[in-house]
mmCIF file as gemmi writes it, N, C-alpha and C atoms, coordinates in Angstrom:
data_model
loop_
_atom_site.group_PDB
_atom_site.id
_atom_site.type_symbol
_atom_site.label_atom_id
_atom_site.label_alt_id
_atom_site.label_comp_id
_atom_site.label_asym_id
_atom_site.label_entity_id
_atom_site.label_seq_id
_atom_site.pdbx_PDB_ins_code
_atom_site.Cartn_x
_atom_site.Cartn_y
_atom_site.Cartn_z
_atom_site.occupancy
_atom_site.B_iso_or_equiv
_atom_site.pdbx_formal_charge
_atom_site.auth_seq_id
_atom_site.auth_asym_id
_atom_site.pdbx_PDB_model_num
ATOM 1 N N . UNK Axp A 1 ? 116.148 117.704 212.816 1 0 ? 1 A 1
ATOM 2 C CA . UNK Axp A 1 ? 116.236 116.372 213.381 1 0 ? 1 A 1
ATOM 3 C C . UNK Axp A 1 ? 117.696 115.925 213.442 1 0 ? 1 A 1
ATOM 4 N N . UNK Axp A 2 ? 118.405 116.03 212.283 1 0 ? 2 A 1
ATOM 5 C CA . UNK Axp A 2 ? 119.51 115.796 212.325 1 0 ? 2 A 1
ATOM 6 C C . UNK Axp A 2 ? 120.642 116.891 213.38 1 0 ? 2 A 1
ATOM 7 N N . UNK Axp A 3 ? 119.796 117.665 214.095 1 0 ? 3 A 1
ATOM 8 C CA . UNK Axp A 3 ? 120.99 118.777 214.435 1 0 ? 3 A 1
ATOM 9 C C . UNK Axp A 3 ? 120.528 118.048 215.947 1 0 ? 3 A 1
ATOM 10 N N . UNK Axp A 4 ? 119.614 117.524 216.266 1 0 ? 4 A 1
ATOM 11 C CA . UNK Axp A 4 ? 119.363 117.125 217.744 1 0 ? 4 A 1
ATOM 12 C C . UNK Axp A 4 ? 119.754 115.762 217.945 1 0 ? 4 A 1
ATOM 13 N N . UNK Axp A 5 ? 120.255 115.137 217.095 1 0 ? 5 A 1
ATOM 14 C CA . UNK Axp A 5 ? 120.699 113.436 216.821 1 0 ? 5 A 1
ATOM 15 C C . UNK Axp A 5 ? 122.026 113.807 217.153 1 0 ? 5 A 1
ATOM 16 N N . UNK Axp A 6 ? 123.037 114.603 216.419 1 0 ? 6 A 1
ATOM 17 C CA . UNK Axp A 6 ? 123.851 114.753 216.544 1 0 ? 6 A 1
ATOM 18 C C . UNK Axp A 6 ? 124.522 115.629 217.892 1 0 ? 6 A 1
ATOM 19 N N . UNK Axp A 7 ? 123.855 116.653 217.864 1 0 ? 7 A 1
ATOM 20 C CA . UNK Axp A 7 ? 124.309 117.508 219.447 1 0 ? 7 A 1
ATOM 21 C C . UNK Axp A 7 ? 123.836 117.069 220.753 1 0 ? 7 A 1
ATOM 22 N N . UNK Axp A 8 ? 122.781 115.853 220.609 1 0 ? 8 A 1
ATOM 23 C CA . UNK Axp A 8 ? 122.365 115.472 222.193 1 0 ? 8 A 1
ATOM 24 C C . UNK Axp A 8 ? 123.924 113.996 222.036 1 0 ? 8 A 1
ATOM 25 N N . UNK Axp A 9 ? 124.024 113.549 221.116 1 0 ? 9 A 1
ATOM 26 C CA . UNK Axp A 9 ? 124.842 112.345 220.697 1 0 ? 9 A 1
ATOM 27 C C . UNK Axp A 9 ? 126.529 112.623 221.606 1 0 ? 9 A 1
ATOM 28 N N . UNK Axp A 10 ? 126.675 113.977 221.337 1 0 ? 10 A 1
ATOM 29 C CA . UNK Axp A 10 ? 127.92 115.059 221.543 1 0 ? 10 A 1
ATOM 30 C C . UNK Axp A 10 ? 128.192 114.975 222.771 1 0 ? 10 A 1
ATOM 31 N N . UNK Axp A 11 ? 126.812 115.855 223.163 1 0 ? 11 A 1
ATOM 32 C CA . UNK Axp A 11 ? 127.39 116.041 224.595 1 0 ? 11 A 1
ATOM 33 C C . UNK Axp A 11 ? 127.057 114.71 225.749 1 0 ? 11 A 1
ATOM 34 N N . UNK Axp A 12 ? 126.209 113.941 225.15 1 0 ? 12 A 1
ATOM 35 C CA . UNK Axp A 12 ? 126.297 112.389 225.982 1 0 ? 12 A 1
ATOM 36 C C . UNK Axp A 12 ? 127.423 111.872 226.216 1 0 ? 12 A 1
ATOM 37 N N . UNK Axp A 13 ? 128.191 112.099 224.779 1 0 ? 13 A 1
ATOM 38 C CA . UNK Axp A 13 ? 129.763 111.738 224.914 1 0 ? 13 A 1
ATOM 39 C C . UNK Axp A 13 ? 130.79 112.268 225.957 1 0 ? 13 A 1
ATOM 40 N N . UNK Axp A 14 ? 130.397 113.313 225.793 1 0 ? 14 A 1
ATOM 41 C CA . UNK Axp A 14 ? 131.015 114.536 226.897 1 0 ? 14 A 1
ATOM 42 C C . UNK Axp A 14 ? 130.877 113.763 227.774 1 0 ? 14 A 1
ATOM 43 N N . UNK Axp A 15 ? 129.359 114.01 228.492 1 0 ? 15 A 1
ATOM 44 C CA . UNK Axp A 15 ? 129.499 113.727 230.079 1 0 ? 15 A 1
ATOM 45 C C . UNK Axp A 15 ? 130.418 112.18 230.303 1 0 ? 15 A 1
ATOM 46 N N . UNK Axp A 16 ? 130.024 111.491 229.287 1 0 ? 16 A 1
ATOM 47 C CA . UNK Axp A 16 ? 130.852 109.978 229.727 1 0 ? 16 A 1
ATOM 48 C C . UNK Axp A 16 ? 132.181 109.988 230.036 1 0 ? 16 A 1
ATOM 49 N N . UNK Axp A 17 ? 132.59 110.761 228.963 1 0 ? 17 A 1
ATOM 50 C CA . UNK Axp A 17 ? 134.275 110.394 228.643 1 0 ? 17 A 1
ATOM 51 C C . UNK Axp A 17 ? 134.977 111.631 229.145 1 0 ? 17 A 1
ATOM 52 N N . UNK Axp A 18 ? 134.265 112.956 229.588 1 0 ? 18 A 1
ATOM 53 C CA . UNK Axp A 18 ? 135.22 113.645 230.121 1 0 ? 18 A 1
ATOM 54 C C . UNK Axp A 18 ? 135.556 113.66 231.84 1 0 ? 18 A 1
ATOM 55 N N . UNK Axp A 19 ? 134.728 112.746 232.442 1 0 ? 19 A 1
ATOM 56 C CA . UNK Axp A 19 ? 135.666 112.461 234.189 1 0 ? 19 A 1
ATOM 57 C C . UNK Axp A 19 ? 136.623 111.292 234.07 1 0 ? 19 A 1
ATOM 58 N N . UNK Axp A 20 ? 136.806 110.787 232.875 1 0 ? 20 A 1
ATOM 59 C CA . UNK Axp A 20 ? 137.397 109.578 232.541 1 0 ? 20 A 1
ATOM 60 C C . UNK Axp A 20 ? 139.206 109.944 232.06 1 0 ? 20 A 1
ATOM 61 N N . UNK Axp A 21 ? 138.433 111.435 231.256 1 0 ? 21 A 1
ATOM 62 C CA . UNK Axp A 21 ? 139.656 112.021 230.77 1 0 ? 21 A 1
ATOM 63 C C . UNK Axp A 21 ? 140.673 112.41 232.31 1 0 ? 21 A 1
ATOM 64 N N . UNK Axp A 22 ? 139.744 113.865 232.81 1 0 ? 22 A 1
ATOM 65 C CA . UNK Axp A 22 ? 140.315 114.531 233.451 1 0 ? 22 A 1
ATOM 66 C C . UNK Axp A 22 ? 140.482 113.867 235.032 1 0 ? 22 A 1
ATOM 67 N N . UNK Axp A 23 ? 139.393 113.081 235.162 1 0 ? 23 A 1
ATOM 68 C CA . UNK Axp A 23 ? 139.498 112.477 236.773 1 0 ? 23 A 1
ATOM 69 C C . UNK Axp A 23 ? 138.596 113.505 237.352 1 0 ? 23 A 1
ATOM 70 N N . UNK Axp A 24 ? 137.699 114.668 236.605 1 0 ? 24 A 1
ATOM 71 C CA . UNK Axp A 24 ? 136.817 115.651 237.232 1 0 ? 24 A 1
ATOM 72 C C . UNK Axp A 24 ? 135.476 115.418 237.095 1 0 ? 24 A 1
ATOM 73 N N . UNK Axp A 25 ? 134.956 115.04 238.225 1 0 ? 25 A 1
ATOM 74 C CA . UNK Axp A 25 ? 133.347 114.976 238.21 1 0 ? 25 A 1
ATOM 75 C C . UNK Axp A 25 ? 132.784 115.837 238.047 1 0 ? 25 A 1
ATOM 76 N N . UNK Axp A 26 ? 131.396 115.95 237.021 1 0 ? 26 A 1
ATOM 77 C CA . UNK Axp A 26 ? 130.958 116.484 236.879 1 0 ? 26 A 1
ATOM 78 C C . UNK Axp A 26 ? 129.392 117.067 237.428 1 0 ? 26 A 1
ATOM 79 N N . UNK Axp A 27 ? 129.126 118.355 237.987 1 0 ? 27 A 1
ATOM 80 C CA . UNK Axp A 27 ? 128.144 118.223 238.588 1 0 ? 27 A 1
ATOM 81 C C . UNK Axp A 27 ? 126.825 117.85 237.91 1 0 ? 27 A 1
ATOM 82 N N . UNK Axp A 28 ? 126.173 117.05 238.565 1 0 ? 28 A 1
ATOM 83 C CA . UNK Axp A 28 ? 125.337 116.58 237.834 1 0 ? 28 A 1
ATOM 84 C C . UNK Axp A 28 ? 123.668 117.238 237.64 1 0 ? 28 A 1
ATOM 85 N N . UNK Axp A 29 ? 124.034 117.869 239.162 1 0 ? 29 A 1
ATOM 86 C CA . UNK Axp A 29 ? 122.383 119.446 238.884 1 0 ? 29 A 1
ATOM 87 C C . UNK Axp A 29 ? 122.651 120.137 237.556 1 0 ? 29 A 1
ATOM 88 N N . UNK Axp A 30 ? 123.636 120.161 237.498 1 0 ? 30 A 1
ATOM 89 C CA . UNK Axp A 30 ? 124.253 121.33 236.225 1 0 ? 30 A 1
ATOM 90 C C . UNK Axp A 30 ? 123.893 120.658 234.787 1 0 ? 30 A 1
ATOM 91 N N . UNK Axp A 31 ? 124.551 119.553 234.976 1 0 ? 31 A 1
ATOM 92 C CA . UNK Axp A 31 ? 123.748 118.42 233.902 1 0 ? 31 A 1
ATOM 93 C C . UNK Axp A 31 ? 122.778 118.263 233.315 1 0 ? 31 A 1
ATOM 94 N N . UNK Axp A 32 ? 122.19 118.227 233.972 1 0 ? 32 A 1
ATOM 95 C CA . UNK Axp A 32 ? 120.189 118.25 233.978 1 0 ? 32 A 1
ATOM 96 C C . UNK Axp A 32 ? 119.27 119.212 233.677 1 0 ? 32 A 1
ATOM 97 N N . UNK Axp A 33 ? 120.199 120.459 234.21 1 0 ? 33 A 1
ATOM 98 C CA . UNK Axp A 33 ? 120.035 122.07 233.879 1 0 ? 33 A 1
ATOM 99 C C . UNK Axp A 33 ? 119.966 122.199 232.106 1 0 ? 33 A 1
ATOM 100 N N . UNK Axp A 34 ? 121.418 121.566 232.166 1 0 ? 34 A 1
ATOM 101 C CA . UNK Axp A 34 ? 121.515 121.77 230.535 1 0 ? 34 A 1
ATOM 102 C C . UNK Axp A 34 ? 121.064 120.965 229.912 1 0 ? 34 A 1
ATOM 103 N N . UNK Axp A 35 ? 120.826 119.791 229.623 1 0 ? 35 A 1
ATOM 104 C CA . UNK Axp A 35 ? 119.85 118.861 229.556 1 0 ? 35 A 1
ATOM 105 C C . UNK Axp A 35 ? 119.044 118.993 228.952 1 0 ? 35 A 1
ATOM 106 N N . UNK Axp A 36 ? 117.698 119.821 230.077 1 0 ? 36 A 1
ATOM 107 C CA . UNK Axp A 36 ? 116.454 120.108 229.883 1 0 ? 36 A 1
ATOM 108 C C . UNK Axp A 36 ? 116.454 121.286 228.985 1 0 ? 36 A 1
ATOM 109 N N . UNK Axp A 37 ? 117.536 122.889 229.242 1 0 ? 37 A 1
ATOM 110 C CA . UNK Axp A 37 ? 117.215 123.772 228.329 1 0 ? 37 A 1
ATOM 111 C C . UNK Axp A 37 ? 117.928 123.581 226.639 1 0 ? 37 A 1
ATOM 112 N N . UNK Axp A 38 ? 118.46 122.507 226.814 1 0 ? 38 A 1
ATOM 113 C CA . UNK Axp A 38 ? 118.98 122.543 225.526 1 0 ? 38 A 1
ATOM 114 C C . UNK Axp A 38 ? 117.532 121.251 224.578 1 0 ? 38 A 1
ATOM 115 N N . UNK Axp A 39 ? 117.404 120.549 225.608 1 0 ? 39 A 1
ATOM 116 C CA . UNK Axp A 39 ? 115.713 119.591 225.177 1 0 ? 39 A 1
ATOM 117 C C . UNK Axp A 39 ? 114.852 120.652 224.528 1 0 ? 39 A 1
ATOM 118 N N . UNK Axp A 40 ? 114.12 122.242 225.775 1 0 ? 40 A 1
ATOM 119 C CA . UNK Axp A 40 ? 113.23 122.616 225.081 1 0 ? 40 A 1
ATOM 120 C C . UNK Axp A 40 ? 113.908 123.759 224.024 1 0 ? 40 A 1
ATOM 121 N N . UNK Axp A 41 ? 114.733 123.997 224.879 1 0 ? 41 A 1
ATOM 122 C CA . UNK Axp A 41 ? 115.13 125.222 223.577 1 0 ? 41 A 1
ATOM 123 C C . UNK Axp A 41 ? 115.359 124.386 221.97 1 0 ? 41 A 1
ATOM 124 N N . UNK Axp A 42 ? 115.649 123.349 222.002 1 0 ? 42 A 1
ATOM 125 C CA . UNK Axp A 42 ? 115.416 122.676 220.444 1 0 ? 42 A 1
ATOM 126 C C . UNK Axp A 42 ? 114.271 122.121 219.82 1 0 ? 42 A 1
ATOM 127 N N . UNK Axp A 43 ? 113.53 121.869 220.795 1 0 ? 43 A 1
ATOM 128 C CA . UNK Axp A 43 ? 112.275 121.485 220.28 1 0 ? 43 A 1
ATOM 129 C C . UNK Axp A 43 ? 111.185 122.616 219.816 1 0 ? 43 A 1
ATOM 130 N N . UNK Axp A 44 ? 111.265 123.972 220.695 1 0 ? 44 A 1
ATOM 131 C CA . UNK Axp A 44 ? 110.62 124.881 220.609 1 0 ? 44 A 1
ATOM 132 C C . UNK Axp A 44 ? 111.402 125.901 219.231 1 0 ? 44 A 1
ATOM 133 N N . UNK Axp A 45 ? 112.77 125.47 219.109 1 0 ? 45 A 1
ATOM 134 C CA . UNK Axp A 45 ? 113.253 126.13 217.621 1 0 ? 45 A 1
ATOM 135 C C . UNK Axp A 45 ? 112.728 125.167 216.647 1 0 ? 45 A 1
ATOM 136 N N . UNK Axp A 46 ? 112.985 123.877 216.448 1 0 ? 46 A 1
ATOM 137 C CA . UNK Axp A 46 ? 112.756 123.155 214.934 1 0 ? 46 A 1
ATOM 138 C C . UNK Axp A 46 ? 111.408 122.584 215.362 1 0 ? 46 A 1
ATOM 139 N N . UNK Axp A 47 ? 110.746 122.407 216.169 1 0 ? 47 A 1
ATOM 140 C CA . UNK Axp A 47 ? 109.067 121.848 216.115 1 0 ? 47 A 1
ATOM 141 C C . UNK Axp A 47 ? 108.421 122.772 215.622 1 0 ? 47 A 1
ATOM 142 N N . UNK Axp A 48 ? 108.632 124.035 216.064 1 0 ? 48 A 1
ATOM 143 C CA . UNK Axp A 48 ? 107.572 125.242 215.385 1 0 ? 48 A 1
ATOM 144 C C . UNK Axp A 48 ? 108.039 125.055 213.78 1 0 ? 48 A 1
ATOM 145 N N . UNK Axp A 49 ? 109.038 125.251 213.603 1 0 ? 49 A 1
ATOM 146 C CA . UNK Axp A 49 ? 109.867 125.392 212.206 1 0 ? 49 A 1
ATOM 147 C C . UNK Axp A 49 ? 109.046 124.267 211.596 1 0 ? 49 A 1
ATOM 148 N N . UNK Axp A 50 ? 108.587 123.035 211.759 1 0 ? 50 A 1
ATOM 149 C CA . UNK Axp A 50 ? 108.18 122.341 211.01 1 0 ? 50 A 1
ATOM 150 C C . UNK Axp A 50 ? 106.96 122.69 211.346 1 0 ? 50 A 1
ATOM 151 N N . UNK Axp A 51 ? 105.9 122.95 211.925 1 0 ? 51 A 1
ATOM 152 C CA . UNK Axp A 51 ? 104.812 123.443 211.96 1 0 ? 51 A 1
ATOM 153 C C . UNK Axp A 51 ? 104.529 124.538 211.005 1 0 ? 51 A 1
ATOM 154 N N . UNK Axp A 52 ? 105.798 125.947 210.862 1 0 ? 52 A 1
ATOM 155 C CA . UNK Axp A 52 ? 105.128 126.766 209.82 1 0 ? 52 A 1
ATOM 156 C C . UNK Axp A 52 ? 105.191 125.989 208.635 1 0 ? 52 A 1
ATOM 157 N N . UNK Axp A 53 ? 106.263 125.193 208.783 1 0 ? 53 A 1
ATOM 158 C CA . UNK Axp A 53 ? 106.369 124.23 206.663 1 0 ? 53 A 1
ATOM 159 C C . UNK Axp A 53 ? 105.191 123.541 206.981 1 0 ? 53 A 1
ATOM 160 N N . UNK Axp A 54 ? 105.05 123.596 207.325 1 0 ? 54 A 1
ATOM 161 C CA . UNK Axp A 54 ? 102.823 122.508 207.361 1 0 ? 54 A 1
ATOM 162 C C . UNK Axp A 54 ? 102.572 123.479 206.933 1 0 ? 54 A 1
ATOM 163 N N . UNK Axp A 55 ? 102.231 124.448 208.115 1 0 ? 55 A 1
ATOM 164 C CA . UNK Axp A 55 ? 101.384 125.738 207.554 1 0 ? 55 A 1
ATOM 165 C C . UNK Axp A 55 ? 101.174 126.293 206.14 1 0 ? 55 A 1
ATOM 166 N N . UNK Axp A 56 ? 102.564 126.108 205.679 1 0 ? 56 A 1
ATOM 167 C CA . UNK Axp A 56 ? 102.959 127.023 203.99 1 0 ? 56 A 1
ATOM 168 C C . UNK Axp A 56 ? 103.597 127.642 203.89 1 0 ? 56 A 1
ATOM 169 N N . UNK Axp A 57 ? 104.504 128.093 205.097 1 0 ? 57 A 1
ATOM 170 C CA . UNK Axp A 57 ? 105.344 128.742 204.662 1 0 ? 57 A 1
ATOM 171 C C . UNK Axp A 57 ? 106.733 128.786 204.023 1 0 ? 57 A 1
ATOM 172 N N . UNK Axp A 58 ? 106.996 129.63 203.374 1 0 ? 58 A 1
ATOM 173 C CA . UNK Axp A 58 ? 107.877 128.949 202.337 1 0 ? 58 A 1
ATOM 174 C C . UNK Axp A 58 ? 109.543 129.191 202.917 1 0 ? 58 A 1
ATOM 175 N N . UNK Axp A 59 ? 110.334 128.592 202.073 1 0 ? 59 A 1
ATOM 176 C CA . UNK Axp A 59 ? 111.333 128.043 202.508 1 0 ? 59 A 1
ATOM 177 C C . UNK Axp A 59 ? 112.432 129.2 202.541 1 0 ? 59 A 1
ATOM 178 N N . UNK Axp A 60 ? 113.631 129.771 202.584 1 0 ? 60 A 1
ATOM 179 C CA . UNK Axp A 60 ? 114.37 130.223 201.889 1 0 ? 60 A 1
ATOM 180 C C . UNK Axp A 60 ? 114.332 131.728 201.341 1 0 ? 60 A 1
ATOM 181 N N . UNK Axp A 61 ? 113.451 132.646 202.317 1 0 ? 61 A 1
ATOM 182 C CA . UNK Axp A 61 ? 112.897 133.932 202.036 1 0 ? 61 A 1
ATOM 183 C C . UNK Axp A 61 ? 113.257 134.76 202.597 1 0 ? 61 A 1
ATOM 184 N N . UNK Axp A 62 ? 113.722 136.048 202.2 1 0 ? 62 A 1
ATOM 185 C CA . UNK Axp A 62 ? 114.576 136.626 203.403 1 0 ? 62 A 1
ATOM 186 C C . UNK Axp A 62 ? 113.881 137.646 204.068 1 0 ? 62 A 1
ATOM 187 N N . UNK Axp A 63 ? 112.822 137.784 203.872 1 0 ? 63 A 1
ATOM 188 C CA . UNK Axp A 63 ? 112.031 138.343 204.377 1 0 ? 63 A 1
ATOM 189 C C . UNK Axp A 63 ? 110.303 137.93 203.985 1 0 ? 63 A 1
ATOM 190 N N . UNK Axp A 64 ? 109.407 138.102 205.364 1 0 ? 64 A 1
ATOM 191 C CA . UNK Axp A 64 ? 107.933 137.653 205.595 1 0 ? 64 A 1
ATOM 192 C C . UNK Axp A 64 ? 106.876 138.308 205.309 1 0 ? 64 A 1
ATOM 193 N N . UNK Axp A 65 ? 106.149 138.764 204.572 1 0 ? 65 A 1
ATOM 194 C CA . UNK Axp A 65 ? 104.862 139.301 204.799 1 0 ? 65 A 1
ATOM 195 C C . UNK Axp A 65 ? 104.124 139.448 206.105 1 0 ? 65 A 1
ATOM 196 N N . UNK Axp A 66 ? 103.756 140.394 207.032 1 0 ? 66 A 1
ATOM 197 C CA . UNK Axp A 66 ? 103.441 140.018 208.459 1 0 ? 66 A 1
ATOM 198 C C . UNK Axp A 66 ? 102.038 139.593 208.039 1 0 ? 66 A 1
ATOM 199 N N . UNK Axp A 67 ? 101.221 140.131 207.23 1 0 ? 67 A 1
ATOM 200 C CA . UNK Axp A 67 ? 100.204 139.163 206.244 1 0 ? 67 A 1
ATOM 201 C C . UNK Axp A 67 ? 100.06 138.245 206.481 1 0 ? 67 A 1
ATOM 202 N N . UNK Axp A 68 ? 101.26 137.606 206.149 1 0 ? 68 A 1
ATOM 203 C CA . UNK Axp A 68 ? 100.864 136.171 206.17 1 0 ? 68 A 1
ATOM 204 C C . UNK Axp A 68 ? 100.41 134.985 206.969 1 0 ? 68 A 1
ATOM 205 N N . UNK Axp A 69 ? 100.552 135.573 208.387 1 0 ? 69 A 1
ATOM 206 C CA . UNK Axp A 69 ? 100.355 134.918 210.055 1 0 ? 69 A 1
ATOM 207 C C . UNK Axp A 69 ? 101.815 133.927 210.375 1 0 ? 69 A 1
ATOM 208 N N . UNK Axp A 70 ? 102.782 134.368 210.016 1 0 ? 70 A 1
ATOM 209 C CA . UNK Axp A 70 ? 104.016 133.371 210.16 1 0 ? 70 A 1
ATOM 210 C C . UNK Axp A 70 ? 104.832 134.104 211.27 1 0 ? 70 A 1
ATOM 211 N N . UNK Axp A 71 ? 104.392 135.547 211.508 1 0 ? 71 A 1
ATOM 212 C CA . UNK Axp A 71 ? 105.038 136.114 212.356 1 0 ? 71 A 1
ATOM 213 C C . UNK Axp A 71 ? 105.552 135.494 214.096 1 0 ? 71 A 1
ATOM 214 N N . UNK Axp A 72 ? 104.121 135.054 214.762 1 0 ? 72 A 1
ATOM 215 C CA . UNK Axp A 72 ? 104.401 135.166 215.636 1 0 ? 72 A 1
ATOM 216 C C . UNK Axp A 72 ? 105.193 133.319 216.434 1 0 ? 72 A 1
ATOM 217 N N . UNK Axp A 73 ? 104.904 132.685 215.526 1 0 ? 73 A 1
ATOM 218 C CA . UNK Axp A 73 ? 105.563 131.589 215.208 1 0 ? 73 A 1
ATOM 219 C C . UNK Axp A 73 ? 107.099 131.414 215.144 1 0 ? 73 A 1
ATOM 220 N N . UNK Axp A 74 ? 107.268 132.482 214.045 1 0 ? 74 A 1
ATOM 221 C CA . UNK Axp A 74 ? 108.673 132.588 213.888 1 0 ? 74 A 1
ATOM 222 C C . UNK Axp A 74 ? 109.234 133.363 215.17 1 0 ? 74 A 1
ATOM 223 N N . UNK Axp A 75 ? 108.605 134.033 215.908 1 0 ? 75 A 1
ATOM 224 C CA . UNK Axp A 75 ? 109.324 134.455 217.464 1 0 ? 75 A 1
ATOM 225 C C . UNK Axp A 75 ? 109.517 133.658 217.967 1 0 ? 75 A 1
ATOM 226 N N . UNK Axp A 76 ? 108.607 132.624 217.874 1 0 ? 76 A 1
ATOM 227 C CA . UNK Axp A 76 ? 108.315 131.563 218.841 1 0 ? 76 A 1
ATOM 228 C C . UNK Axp A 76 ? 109.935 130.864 218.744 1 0 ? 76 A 1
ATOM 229 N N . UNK Axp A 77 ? 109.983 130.623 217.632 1 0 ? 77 A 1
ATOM 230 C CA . UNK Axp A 77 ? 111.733 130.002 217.154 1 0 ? 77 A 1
ATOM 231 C C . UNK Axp A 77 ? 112.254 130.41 217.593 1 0 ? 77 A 1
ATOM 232 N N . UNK Axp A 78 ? 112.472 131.716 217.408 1 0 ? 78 A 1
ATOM 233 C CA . UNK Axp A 78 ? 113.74 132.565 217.812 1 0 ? 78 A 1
ATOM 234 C C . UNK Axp A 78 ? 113.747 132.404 219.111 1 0 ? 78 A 1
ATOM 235 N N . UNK Axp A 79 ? 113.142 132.794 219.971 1 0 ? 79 A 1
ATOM 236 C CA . UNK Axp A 79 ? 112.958 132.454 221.476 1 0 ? 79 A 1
ATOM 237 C C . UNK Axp A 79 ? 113.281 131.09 221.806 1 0 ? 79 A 1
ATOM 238 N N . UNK Axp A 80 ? 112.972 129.736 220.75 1 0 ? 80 A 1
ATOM 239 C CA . UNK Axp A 80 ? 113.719 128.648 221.515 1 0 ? 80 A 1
ATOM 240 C C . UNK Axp A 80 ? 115.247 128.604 220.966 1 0 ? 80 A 1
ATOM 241 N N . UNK Axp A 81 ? 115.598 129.33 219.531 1 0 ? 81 A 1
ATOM 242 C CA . UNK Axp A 81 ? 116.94 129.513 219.586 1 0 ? 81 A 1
ATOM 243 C C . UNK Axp A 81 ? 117.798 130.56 221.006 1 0 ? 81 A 1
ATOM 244 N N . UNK Axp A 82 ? 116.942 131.303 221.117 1 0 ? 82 A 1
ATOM 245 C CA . UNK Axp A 82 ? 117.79 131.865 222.653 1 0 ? 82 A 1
ATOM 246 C C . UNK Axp A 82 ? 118.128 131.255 223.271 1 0 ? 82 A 1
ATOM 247 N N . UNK Axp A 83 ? 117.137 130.35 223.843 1 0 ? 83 A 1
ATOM 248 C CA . UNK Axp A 83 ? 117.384 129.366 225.013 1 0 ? 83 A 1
ATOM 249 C C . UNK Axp A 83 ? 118.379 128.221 224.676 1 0 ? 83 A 1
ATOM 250 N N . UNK Axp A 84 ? 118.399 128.122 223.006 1 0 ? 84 A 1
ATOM 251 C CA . UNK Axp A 84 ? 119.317 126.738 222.842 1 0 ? 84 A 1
ATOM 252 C C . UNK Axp A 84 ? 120.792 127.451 223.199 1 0 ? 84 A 1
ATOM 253 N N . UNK Axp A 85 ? 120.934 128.625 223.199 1 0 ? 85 A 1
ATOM 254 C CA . UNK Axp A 85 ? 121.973 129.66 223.535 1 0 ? 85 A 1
ATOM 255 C C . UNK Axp A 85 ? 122.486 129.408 224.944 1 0 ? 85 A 1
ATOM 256 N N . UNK Axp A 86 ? 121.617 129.644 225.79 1 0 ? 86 A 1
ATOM 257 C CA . UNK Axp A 86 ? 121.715 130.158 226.965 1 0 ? 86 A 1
ATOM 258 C C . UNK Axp A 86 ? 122.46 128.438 227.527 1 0 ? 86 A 1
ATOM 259 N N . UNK Axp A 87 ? 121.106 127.513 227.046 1 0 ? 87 A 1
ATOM 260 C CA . UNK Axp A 87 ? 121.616 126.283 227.304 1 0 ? 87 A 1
ATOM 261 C C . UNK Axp A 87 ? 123.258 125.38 227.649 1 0 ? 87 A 1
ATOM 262 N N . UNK Axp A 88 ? 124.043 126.497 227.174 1 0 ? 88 A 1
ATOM 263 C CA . UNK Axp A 88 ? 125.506 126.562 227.124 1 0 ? 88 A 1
ATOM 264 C C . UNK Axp A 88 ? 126.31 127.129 228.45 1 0 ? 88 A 1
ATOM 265 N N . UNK Axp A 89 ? 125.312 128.012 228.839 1 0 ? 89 A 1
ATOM 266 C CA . UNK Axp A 89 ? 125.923 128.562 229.92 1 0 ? 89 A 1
ATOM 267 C C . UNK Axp A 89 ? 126.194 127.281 231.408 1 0 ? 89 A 1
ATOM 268 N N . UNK Axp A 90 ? 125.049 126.532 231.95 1 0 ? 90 A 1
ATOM 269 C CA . UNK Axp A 90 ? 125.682 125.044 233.004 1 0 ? 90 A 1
ATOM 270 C C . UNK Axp A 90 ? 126.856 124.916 232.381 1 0 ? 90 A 1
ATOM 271 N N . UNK Axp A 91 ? 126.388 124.173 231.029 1 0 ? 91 A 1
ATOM 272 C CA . UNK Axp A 91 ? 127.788 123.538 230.465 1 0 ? 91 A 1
ATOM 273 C C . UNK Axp A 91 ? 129.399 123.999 230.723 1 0 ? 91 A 1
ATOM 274 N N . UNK Axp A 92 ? 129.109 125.216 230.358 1 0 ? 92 A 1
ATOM 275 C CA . UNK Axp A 92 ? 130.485 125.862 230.615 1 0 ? 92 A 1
ATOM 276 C C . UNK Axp A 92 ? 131.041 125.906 231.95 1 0 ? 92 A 1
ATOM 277 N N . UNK Axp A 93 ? 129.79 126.186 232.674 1 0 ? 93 A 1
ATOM 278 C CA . UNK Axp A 93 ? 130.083 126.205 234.112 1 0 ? 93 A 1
ATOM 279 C C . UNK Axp A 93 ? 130.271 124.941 234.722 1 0 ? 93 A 1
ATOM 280 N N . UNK Axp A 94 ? 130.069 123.919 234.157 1 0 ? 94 A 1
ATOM 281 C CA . UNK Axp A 94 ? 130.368 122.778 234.811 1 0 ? 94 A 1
ATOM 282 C C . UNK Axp A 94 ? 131.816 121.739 234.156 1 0 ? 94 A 1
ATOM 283 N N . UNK Axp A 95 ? 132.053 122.516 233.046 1 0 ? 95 A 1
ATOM 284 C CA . UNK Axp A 95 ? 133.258 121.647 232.691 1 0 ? 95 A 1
ATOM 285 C C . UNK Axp A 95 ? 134.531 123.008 233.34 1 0 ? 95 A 1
């Protein structure tokens, strides 16, 4: 929660204050692009994440029992951490 308070907070700032800086508009399809994949790619990393801590799974383990059914969940994360990845790529391309 705190990592999406703070990094949507960030780059809001961005878009405001950097055509202000440079005098360069920014495209705004590109915007929206990143926007949205950085929206689901975070929700789909820390929403599941709090779904397995419902579930039970425990905190701080460096490795899973595939036993345990936490497996395919935890892809599920990883896959929205990709995207919170990729989410970078507009950005770059638009500043």
């Amino acid at each position: 929660v705190v990592f999406g308070t703070v990094v949507f907070a960030m780059f809001s700032g961005f878009y405001f204050w950097w055509p202000k800086w440079t005098g360069k508009m920014l495209n705004e399809r590109l915007g929206k692009i990143h926007f949205w994949l950085l929206f689901i790619g975070f929700h789909t990393t820390f929403l599941v994440q709090h779904w397995l801590g419902v579930l039970g799974m425990p905190r701080r383990y460096a490795t899973y029992q595939p036993e345990d059914g936490f497996t395919w969940m935890n892809q599920l994360s990883t896959v929205g951490a990709m995207i919170l990845g990729v989410s970078m790529v507009p950005f770059i391309f638009n500043i």
